[in-house]
C-alpha positions as protocol buffer text, in pm:
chain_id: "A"
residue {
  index: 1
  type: UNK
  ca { x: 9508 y: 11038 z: 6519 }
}
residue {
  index: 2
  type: UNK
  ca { x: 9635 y: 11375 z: 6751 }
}
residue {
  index: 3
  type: UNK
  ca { x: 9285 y: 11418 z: 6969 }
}
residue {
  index: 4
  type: UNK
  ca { x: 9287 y: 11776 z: 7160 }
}
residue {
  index: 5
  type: UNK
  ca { x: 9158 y: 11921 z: 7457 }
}
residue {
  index: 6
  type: UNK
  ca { x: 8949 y: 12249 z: 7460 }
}
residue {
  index: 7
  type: UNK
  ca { x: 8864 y: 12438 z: 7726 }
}
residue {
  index: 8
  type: UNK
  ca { x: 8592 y: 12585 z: 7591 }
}
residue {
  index: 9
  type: UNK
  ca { x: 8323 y: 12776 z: 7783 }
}
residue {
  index: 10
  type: UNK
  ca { x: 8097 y: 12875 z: 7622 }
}
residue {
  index: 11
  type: UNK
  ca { x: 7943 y: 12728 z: 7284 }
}
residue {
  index: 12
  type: UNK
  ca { x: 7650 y: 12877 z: 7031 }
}
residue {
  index: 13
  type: UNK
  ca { x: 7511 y: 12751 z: 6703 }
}
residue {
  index: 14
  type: UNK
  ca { x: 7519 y: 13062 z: 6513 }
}
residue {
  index: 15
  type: UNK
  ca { x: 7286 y: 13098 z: 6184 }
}
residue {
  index: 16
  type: UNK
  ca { x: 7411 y: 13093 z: 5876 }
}
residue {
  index: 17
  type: UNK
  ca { x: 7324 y: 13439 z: 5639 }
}
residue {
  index: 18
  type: UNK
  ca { x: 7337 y: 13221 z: 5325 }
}
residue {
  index: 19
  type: UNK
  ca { x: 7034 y: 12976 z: 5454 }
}
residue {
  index: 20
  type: UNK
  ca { x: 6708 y: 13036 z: 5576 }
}
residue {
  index: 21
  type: UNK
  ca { x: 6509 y: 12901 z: 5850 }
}
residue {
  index: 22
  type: UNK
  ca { x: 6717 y: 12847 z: 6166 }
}
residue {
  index: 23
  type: UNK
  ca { x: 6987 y: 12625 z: 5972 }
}
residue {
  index: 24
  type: UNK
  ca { x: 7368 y: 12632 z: 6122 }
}
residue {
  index: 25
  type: UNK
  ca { x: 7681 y: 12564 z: 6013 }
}
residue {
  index: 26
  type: UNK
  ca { x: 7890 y: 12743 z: 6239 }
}
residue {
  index: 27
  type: UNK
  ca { x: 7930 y: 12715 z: 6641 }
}
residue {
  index: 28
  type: UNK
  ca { x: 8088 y: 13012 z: 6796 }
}
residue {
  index: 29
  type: UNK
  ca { x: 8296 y: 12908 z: 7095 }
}
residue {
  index: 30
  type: UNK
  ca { x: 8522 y: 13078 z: 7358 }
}
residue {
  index: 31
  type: UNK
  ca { x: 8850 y: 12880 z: 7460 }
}
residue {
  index: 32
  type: UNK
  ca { x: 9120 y: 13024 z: 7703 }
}
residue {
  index: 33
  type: UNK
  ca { x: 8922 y: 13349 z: 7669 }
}
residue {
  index: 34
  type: UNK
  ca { x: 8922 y: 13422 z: 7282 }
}
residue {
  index: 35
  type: UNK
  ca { x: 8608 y: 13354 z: 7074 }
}
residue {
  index: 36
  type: UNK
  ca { x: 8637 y: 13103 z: 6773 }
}
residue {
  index: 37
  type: UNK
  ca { x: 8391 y: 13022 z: 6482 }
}
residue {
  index: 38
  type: UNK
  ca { x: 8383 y: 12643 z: 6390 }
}
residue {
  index: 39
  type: UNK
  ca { x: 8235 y: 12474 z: 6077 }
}
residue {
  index: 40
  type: UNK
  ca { x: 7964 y: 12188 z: 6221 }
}
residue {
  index: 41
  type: UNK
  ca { x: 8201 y: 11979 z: 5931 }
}
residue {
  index: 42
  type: UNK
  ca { x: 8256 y: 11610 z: 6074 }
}
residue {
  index: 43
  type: UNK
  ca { x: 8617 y: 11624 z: 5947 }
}
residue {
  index: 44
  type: UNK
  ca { x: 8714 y: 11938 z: 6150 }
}
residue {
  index: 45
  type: UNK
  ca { x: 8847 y: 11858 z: 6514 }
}
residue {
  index: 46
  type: UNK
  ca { x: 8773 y: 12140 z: 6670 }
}
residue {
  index: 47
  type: UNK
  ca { x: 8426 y: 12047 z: 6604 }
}
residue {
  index: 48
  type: UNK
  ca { x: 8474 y: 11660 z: 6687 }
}
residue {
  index: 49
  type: UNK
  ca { x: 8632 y: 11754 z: 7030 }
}
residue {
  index: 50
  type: UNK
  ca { x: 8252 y: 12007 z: 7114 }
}
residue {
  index: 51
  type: UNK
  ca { x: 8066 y: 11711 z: 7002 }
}
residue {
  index: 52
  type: UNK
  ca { x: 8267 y: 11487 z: 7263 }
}
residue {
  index: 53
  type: UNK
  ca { x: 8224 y: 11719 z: 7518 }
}
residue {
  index: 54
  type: UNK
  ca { x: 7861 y: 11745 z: 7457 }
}
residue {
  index: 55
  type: UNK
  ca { x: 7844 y: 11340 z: 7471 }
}
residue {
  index: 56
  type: UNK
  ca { x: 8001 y: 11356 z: 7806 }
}
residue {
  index: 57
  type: UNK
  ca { x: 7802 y: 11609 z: 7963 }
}
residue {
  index: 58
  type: UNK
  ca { x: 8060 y: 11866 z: 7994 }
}
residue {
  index: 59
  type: UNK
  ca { x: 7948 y: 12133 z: 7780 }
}
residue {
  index: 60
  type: UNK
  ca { x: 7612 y: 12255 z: 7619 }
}
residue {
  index: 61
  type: UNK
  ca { x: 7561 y: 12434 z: 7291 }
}
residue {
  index: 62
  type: UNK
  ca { x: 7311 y: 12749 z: 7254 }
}
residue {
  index: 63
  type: UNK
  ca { x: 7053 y: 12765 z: 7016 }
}
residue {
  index: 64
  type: UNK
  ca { x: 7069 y: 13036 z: 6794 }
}
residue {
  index: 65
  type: UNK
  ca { x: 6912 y: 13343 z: 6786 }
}
């Protein structure tokens, strides 16, 4: 398995319009300058690689608004 690196800084659960309540599915993050959206899917490793960061203490994700 091909692991990445991001050097992401800055991370946000964002809501999701099709759900009520304060459900997410999406994390909006900035890497290298540029803003992404990633699905909160296990499978995706984009999202795998936040989660590892957040399990090392590198990097926090915002509530949403």
């Amino acid at each position: 398995m091909i692991t990445k690196t991001l050097n992401i800084t800055s991370a946000k659960y964002q809501p999701n319009e099709t759900r009520t309540g304060n459900n997410t599915s999406v994390i909006s993050i900035i890497v290298d300058g540029e803003t992404m959206w990633v699905p909160t899917d296990p499978d995706n490793t984009d999202y795998a690689e936040i989660l590892r960061q957040v399990a090392a203490g590198t990097l926090t994700i915002e509530d949403a608004d």
